[in-house]
C-alpha positions in Angstrom: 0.0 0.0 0.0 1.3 3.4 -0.9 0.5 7.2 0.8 -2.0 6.4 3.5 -1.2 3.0 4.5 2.8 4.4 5.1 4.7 3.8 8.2 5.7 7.4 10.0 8.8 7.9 10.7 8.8 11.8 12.0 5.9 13.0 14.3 4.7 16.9 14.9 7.1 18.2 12.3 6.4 21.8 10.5 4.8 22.0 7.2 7.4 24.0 4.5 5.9 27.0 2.6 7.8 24.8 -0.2 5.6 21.5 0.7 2.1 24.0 0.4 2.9 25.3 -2.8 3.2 21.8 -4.1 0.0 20.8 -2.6 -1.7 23.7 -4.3 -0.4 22.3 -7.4 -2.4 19.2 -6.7 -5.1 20.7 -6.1 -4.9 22.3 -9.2 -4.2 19.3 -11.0 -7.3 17.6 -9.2 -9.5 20.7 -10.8 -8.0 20.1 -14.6 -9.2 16.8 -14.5 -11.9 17.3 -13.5 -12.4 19.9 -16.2 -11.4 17.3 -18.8 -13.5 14.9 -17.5 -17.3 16.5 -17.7 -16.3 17.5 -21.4 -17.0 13.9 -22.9 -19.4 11.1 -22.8 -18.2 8.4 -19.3 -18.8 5.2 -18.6 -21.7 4.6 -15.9 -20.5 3.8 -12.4 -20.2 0.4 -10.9 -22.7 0.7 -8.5 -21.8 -3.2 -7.1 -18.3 -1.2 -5.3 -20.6 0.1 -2.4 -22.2 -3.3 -1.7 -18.4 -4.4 -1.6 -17.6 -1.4 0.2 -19.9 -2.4 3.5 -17.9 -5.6 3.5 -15.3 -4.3 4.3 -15.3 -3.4 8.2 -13.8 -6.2 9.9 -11.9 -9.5 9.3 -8.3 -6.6 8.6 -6.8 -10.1 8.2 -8.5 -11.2 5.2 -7.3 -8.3 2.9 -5.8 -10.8 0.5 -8.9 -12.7 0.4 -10.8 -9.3 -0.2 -8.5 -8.0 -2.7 -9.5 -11.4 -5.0 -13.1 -11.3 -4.2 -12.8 -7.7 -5.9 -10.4 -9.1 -8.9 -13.5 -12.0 -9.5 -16.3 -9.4 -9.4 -14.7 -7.5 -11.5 -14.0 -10.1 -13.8 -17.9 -11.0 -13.1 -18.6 -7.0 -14.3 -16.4 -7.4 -17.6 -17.8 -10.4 -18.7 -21.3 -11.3 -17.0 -23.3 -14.8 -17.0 -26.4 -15.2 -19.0 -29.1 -15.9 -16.5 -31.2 -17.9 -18.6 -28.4 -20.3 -20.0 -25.9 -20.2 -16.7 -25.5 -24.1 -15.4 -25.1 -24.4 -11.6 -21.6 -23.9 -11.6 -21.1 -20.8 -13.0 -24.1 -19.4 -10.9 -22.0 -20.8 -7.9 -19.0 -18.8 -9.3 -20.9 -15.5 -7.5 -19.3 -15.5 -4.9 -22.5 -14.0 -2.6 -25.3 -16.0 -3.9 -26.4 -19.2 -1.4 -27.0 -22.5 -2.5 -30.9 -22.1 -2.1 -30.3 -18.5 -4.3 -28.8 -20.8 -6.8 -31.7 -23.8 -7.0 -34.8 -21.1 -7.1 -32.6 -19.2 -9.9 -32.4 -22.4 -11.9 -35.9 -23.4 -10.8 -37.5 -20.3 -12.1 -35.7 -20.5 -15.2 -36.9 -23.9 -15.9 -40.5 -23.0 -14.8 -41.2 -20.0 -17.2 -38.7 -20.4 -19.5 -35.9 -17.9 -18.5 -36.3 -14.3 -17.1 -37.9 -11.8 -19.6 -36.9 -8.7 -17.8 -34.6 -8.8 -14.5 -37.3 -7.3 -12.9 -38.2 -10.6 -11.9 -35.9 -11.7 -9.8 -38.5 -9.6 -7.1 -40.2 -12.6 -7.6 -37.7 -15.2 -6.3 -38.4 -14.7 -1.7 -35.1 -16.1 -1.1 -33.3 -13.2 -2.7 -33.4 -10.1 -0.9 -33.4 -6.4 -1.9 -29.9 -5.8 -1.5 -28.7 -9.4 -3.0 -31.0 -8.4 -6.0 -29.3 -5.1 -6.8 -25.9 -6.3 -6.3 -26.8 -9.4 -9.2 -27.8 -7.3 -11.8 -24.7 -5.8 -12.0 -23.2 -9.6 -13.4 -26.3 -10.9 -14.9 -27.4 -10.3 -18.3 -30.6 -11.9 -20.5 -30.7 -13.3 -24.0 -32.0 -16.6 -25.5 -30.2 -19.5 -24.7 -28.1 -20.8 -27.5 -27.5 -24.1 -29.4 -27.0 -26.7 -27.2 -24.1 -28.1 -29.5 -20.2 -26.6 -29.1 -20.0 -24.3 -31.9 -17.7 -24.6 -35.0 -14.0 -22.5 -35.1 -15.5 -20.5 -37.8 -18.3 -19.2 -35.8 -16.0 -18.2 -32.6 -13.4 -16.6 -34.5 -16.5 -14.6 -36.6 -18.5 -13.7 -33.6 -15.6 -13.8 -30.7 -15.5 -10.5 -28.6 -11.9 -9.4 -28.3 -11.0 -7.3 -25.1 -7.5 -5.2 -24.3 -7.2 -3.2 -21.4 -4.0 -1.0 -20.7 -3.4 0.1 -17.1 -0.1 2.7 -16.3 0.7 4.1 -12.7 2.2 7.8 -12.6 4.0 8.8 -9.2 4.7 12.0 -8.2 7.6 11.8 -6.1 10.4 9.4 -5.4 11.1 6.8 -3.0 13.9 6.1 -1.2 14.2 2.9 -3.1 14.6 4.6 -6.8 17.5 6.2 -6.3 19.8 3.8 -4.1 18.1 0.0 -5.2 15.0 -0.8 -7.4 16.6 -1.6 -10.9 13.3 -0.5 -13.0 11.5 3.1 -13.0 9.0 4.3 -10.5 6.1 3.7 -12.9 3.7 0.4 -12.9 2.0 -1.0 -15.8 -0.1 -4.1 -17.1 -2.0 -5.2 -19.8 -4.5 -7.7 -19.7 -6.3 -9.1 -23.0 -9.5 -11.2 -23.5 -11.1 -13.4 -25.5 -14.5 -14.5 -25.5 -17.5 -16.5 -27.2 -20.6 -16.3 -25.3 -20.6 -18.9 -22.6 -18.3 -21.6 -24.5 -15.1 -20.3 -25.3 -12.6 -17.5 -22.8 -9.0 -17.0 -23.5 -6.9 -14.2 -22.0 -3.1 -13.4 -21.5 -1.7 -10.7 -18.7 1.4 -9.0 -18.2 2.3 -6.9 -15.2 5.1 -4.5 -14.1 5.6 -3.1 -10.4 6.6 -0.4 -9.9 10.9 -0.6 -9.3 11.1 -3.8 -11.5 13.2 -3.8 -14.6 11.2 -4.0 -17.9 13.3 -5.5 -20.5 16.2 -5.5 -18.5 18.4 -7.8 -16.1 16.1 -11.1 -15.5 13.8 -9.5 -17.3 14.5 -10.2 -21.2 11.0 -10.6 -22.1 9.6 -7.4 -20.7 7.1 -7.9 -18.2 7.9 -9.6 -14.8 4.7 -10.9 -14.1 2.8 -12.8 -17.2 -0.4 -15.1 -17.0 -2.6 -16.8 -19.4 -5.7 -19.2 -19.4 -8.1 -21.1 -21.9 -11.2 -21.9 -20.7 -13.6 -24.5 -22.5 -17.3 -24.7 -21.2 -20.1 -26.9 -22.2 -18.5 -29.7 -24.1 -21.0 -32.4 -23.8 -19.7 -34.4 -20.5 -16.8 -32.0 -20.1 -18.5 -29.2 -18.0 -15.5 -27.2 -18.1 -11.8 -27.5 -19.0 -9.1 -25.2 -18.6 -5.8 -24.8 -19.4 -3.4 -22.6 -17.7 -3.7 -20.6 -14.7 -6.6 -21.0 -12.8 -8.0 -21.3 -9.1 -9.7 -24.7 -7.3 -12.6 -24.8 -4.6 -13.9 -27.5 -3.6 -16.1 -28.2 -0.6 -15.3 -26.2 3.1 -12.1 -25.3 1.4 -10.2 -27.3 4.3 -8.0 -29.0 1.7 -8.6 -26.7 -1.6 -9.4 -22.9 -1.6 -7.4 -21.2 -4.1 -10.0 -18.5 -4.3 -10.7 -16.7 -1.0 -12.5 -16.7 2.3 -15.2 -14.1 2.3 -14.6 -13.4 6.2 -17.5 -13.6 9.2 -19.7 -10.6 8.5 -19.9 -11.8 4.7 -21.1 -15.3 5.7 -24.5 -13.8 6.9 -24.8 -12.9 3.2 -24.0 -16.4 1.6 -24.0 -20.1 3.4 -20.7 -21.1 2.5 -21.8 -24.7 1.1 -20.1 -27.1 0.1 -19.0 -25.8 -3.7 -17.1 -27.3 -6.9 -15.8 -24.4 -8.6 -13.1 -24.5 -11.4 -12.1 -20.5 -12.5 -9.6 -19.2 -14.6 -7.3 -17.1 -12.7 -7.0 -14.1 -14.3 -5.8 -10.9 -12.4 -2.1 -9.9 -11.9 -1.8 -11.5 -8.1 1.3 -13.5 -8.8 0.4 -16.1 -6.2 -2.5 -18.2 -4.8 -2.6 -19.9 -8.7 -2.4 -23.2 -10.3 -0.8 -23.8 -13.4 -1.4 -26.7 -15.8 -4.7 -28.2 -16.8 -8.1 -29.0 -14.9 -11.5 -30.3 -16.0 -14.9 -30.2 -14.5 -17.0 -33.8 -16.2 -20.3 -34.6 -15.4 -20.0 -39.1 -15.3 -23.9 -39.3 -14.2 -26.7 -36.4 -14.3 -26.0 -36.6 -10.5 -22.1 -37.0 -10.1 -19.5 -34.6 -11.1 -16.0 -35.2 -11.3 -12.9 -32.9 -11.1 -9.0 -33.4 -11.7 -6.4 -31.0 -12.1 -2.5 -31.6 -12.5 -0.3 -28.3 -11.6 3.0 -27.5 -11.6 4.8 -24.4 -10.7 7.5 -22.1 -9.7 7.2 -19.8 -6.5 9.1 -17.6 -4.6 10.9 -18.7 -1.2 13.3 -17.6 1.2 15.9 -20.4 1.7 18.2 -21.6 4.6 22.0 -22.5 4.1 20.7 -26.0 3.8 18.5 -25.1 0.7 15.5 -25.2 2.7 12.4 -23.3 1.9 12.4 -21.0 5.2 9.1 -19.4 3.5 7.4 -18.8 1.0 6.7 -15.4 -0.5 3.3 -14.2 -1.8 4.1 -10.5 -2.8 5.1 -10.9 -6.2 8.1 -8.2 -5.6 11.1 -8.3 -7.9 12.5 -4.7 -7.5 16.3 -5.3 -5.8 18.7 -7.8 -6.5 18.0 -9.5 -3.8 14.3 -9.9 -4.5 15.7 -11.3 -7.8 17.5 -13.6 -6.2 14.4 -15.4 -4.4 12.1 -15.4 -7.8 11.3 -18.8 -8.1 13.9 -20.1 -6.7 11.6 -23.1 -5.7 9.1 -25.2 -8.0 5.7 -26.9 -6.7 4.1 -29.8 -8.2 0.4 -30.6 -7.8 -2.3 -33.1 -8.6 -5.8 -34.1 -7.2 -9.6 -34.8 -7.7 -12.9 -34.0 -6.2 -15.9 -36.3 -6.7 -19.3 -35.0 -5.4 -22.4 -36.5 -5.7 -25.9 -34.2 -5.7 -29.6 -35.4 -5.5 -33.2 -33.9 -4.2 -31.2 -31.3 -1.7 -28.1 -34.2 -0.7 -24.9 -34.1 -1.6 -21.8 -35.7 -0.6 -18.1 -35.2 -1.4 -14.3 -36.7 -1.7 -11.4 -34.9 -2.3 -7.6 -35.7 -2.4 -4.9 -33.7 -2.8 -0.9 -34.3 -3.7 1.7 -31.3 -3.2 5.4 -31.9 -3.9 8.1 -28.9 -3.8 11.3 -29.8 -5.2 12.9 -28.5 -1.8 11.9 -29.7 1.7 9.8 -27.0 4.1 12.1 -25.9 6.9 9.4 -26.4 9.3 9.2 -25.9 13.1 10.6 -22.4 12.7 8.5 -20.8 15.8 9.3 -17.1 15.6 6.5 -17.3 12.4 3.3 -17.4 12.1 3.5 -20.8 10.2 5.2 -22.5 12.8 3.7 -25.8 12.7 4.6 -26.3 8.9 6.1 -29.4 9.1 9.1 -30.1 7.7 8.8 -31.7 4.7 8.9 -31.8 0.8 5.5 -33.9 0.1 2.2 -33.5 1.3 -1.1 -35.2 1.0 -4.5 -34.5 2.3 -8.4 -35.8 1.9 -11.6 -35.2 3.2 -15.1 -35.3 3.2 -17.8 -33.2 2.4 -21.2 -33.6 3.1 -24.6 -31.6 3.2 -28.4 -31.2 3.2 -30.9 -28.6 1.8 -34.6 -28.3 2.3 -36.7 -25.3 2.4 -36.3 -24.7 6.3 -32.3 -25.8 6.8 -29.1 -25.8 4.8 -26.1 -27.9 6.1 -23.2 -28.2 5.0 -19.7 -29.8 6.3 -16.4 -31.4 5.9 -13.8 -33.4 7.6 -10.4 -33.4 6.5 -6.7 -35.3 7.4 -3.2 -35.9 5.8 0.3 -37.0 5.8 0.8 -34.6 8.9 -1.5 -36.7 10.9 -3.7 -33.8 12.2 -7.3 -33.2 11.8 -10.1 -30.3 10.7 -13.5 -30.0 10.5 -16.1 -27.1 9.5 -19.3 -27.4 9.9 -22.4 -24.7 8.9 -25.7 -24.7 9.8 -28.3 -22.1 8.2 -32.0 -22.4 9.5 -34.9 -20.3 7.4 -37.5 -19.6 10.2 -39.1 -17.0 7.2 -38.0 -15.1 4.1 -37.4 -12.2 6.9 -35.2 -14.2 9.4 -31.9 -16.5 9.6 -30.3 -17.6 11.7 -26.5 -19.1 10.6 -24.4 -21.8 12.8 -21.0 -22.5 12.6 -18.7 -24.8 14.3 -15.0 -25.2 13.5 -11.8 -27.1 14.5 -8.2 -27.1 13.2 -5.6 -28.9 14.5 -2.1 -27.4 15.5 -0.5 -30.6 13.6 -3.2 -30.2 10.5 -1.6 -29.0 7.3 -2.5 -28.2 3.9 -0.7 -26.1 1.3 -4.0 -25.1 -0.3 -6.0 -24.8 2.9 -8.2 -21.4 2.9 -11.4 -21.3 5.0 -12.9 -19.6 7.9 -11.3 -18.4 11.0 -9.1 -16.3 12.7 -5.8 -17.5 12.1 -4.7 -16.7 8.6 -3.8 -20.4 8.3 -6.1 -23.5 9.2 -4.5 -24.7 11.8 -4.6 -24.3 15.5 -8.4 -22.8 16.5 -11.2 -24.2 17.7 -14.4 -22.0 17.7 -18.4 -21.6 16.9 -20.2 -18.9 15.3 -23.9 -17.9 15.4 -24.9 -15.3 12.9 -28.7 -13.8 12.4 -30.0 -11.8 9.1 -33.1 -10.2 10.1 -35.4 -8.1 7.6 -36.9 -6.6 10.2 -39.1 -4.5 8.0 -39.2 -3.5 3.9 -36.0 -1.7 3.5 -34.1 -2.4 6.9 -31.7 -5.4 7.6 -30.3 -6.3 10.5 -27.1 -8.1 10.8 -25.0 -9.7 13.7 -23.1 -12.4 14.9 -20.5 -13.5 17.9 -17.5 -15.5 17.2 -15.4 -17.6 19.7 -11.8 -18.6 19.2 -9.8 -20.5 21.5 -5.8 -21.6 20.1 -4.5 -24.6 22.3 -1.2 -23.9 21.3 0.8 -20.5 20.9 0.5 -18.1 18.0 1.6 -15.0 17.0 2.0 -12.6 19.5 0.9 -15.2 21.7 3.8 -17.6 23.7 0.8 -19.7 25.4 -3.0 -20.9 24.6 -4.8 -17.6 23.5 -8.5 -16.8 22.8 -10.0 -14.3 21.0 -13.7 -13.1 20.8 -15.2 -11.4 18.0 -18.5 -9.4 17.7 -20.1 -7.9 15.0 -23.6 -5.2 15.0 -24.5 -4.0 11.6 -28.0 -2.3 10.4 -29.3 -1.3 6.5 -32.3 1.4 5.7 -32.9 2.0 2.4 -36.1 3.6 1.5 -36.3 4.8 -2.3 -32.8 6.8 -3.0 -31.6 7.0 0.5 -30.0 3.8 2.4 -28.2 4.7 5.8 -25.3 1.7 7.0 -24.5 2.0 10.6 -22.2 -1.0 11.5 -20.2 -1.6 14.6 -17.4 -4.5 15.9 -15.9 -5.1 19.0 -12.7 -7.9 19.1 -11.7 -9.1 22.5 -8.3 -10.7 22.1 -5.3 -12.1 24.8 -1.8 -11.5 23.7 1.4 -11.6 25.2 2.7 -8.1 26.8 6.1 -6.8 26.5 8.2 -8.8 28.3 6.3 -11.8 27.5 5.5 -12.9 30.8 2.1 -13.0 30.8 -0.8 -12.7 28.6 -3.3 -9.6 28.4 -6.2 -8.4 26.9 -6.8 -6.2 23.8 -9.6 -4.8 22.8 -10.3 -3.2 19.9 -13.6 -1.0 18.8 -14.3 -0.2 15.0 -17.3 1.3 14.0 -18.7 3.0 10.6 -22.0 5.4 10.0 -22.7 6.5 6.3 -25.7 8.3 4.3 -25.8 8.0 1.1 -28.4 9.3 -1.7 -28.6 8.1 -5.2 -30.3 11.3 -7.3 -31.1 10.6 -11.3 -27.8 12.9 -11.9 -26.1 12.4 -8.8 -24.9 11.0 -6.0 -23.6 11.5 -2.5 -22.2 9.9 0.6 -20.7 10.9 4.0 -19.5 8.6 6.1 -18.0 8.4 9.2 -15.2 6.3 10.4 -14.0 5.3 14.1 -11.4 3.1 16.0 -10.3 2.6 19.7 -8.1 0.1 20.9 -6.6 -0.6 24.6 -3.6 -2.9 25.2 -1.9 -1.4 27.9 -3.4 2.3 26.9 -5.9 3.8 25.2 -5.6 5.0 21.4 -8.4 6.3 19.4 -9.2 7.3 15.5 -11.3 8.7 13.5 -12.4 9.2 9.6 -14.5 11.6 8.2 -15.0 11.6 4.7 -17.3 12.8 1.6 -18.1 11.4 -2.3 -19.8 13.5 -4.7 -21.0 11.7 -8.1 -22.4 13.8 -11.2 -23.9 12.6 -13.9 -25.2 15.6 -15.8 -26.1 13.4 -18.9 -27.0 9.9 -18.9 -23.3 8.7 -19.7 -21.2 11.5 -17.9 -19.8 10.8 -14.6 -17.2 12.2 -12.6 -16.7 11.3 -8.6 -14.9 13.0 -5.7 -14.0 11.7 -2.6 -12.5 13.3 0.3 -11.3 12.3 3.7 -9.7 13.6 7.3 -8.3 11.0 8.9 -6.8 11.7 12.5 -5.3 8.8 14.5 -3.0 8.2 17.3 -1.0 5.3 15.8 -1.1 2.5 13.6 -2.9 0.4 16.6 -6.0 2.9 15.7 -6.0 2.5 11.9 -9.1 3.3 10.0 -9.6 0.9 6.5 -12.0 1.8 4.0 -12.0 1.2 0.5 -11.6 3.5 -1.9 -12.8 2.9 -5.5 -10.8 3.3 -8.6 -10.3 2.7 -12.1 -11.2 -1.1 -13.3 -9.1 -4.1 -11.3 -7.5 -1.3 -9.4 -7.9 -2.7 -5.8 -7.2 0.3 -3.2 -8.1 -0.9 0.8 -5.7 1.6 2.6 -5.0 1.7 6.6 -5.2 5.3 7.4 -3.4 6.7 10.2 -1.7 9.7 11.8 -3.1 13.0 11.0 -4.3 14.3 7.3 -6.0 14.7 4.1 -6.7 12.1 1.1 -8.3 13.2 -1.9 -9.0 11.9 -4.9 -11.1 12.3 -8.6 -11.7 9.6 -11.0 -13.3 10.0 -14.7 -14.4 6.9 -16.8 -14.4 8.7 -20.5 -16.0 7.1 -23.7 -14.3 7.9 -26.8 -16.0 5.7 -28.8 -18.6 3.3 -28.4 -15.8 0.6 -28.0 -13.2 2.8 -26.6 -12.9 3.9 -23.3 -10.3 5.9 -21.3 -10.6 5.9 -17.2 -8.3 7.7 -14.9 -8.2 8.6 -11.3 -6.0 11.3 -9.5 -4.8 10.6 -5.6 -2.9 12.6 -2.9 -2.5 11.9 0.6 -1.1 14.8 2.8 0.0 14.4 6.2 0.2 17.1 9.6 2.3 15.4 11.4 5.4 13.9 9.5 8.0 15.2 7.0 8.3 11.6 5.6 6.7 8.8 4.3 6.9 5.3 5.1 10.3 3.6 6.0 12.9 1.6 4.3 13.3 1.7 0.8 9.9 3.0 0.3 10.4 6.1 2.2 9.5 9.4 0.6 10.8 12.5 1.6 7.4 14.7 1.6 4.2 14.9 3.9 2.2 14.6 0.5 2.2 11.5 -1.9 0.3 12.4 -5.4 -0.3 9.3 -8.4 -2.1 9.4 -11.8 -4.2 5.9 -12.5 -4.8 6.0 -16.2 -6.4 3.2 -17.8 -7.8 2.3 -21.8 -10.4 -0.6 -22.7 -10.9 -1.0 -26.3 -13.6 -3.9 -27.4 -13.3 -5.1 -30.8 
């Protein structure tokens, strides 16, 4: 994270005349755009970012997993899923749809013959207002289409071709770009699709951060980071096929999750069921991928079978011996010394899920095999992973195993391997009405449990040592208000990080919705009581932290607004507090013309008291900062069509801080209170 999410370095220092005058120049840069923005035709907004945005509370520990849930929706945005022709599994690909959502969509489509309007989906009880909204953004309608795979001819005729272009502009320098990055300061990526209606999706990405070498050093072929996919659909048996890159769920995700988690306050929106999903992985995250082939086939109407063989190279720190110490998920390859760990390791992978479905049942097997052509050092107890064990071949199964009716939904699985541990998740979701749920959960992870591709939910950022139960209740307490809460227990047998004994932690979570016409009003508030060791590590203590959010927002025919506030209190051995106050502005003085402002005070005591809230930005351009200190972030974005099929997006940011001369530490350190980037972006369709 860059500007607001910087470490400080100096506190209370004087602002320069020199450092103001630059800030006015900013300012005046912010106005210019803008200027240059309301003078051509823009693309409308993406109105599913504020449904994602009031996600985004709690669970600071999942921002990987929130980052790809954005990546996949907008994927979902770019290319939607005809509703009247989608098959189960690509309906299960949205991410916050339930399995019951899922059924009554099919079931409706089957009844009347597909949707004629989207309108409809008022019809369906089980999806509520809000759900409804946020699924027209990745739906679309249109006559289903000939049941047979097409011919070559007729996908390279009628094929959609897709190229977007994506550049980062800095204005300033870090530490980094004059004594150690090998590359210039800028970032860039392209990312190019292919696609035939629902059969056929190709794509290819390249991506540069910023400080790596482009055609230079290790770099002969340009980019650092490249990715591609192919993606067959709808072949008869073959449900899916892919290969490439892509991403495996299957079940709990207790031995497979390559996708994400969507985090405690996000499981009162979807029952996380026991799912088969097979996606292409398509943004620039260099990690968290397979690579190879996989295949989705359906061997009776009611059993589906999946395989996948991968194989890899990844990133790792190594030990004198050649061990892998650990294994690095932030793509970075700026300094020779980065360099120097880029794959420096290689992982081999091969498994199969088998899950049977009938009249509301379902049950499940999966096995996995994971070899790295290095052993894991293992036992290292200063990390967070420190029950890795040490190793160079893994293997893990499980079982899922579920029931649906009109009243309950459960779903489970149970899960061992070659480490000799166990885990089991188990969800419970009970319908008392179309108004009221209520949504159980009970989990347990052994310390000894291990799986390379584990991913599910919890506290820990790995699945392993927690025990803990969940209850959850979505209440529509009346038309247009929703009520949503839910307590969560953890209890860790053995220690953890910043924990040197058995630790617990208890998680709360009070959240309300009114929307009434244009107007909705979010008021959501979390409390986390946690034990952790104090400084001398003689004891254990508790933390608690507060976080808390209020925002009004109104949706007019030419514009929109918001303000929200943002607050945070936390006591371990003091007291520190924070708060957030921020405003958007949206105009759209013609029906495509769009320009939005957003700007925000942030004034904290420390990091401890960090406010995050998302910030939207140009297309795959994920921005979840932690604010802290004292100061200003601004920021204007324009989406611009040129052409029908040609559209230019940009977005100008600056942070400014009070109370620091610098930014950040290290080799990112800049040497200004104020950080100020340009986000330009193209998308031509052809």
């Amino acid at each position: 994270m860059q500007g607001a999410s910087s470490v400080a370095t100096e506190e209370d220092a004087p602002i320069q005349p020199l450092l103001v005058k630059q800030e006015m120049k900013n300012v005046c840069l912010l106005a210019f755009c803008l200027a240059m923005t309301i003078s051509v035709h823009a693309q409308s907004e993406r109105t599913w970012e504020k449904y994602l945005d009031a996600l985004l509370l709690t669970d600071d520990n999942r921002t990987e997993d929130y980052e790809e849930m954005y990546f996949l929706l907008t994927e979902l945005e770019q290319h939607p899923i005809c509703l009247n022709t989608a098959t189960r599994e690509e309906l299960e690909r949205i991410p916050f749809l339930t399995a019951q959502q899922v059924e009554d969509l099919q079931a409706y489509v089957y009844q009347y013959k597909g949707f004629k309007t989207l309108a409809e989906l008022a019809l369906i009880e089980s999806i509520d207002g809000a759900t409804r909204e946020l699924l027209k953004c990745f739906v679309y309608l249109a006559d289903a289409p000939p049941p047979t795979f097409p011919h070559l001819s007729e996908i390279g005729k009628y094929g959609k071709h897709t190229l977007l272009l994506t550049g980062k502009l800095p204005f300033y320098q870090r530490k980094g770009d004059k004594t150690a990055y090998l590359g210039y300061p800028y970032s860039h990526s392209f990312r190019y699709t292919f696609q035939y209606k629902d059969y056929l999706k190709a794509g290819f990405v390249g991506a540069q951060d910023a400080g790596e070498p482009f055609f230079s050093h290790h770099n002969t072929l340009g980019y650092d980071h490249y990715g591609f996919y192919l993606m067959l659909q709808r072949m008869g048996r073959i449900k899916s096929l892919i290969i490439g890159r892509y991403t495996l769920s299957f079940g709990q995700g207790l031995v497979m999750n390559g996708g994400f988690s969507l985090g405690k306050s996000a499981m009162l929106l979807s029952s996380n069921g026991n799912r088969q999903t097979l996606r292409p992985h398509s943004s620039r995250v260099a990690h968290n991928y397979l690579q190879g082939i996989a295949t989705t086939i359906a061997l009776t109407h009611h059993i589906d079978l999946s395989a996948f063989f991968s194989y890899r190279k990844i990133d790792a720190t190594l030990t004198e011996e050649g061990k892998i110490k650990t294994i690095l998920k932030s793509g970075y390859h700026r300094t020779l010394k980065e360099i120097e760990r880029k794959n420096n390791a290689a992982q081999t992978s091969a498994g199969t899920y088998m899950q049977w479905k009938k009249d509301g049942k379902n049950l499940g097997l999966t096995a996995v095999y994971t070899q790295f052509d290095r052993p894991l050092m293992g036992k290292n107890y200063a990390s967070a992973h420190r029950y890795v064990p040490q190793s160079n071949h893994f293997w893990s199964i499980s079982t899922t195993y579920g029931y649906r009716n009109h009243k309950y939904d459960f779903s489970g699985e149970l899960a061992t391997g070659s480490s000799g541990g166990l885990a089991t998740l188990n969800n419970l979701e009970i319908k008392f009405s179309n108004r009221l749920n209520i949504h159980l959960s009970q989990r347990f992870y052994g310390h000894q449990y291990y799986a390379p591709f584990a991913n599910s939910i919890g506290e820990n950022s790995s699945t392993q040592n927690e025990m803990g139960g969940y209850v959850g209740v979505r209440w529509s307490f009346r038309k247009g208000l929703i009520v949503n809460a839910y307590t969560d227990f953890s209890h860790f047998s053995y220690p953890r990080y910043l924990t040197s004994s058995a630790s617990s932690s208890w998680d709360n979570f009070l959240g309300l919705t009114y929307q009434r016409k244009k107007l909705t009003f979010i008021a959501r508030y979390a409390i986390k009581i946690r034990t952790r060791d104090n400084k001398l590590h003689t004891r254990l203590e508790q933390e608690m932290r507060h976080r808390g959010r209020i925002a009004l927002s109104y949706d007019a025919d030419r514009w929109t607004t918001k303000t929200q506030i943002d607050f945070s209190q936390t006591s371990f051995q003091r007291s520190r507090t924070g708060y957030m106050l921020s405003q958007q502005f949206g105009w759209r003085p013609k029906p495509h013309l769009q320009t939005h402002f957003l700007l925000a005070y942030f004034h904290t005591d420390d990091f401890a008291s960090r406010i995050y809230t998302y910030e939207p930005g140009v297309s795959y351009g994920f921005h979840y900062p932690a604010y802290y200190g004292k100061g200003l972030r601004y920021c204007v974005i324009g989406r611009i069509n040129i052409a029908e099929n040609l559209l230019l997006q940009a977005k100008l940011g600056s942070s400014f801080y009070f109370d620091r001369t610098k930014i950040a530490s290290g080799l990112q350190e800049i040497n200004s209170p104020s950080a100020t980037d340009l986000e330009m972006q193209m998308k031509w369709t052809f």
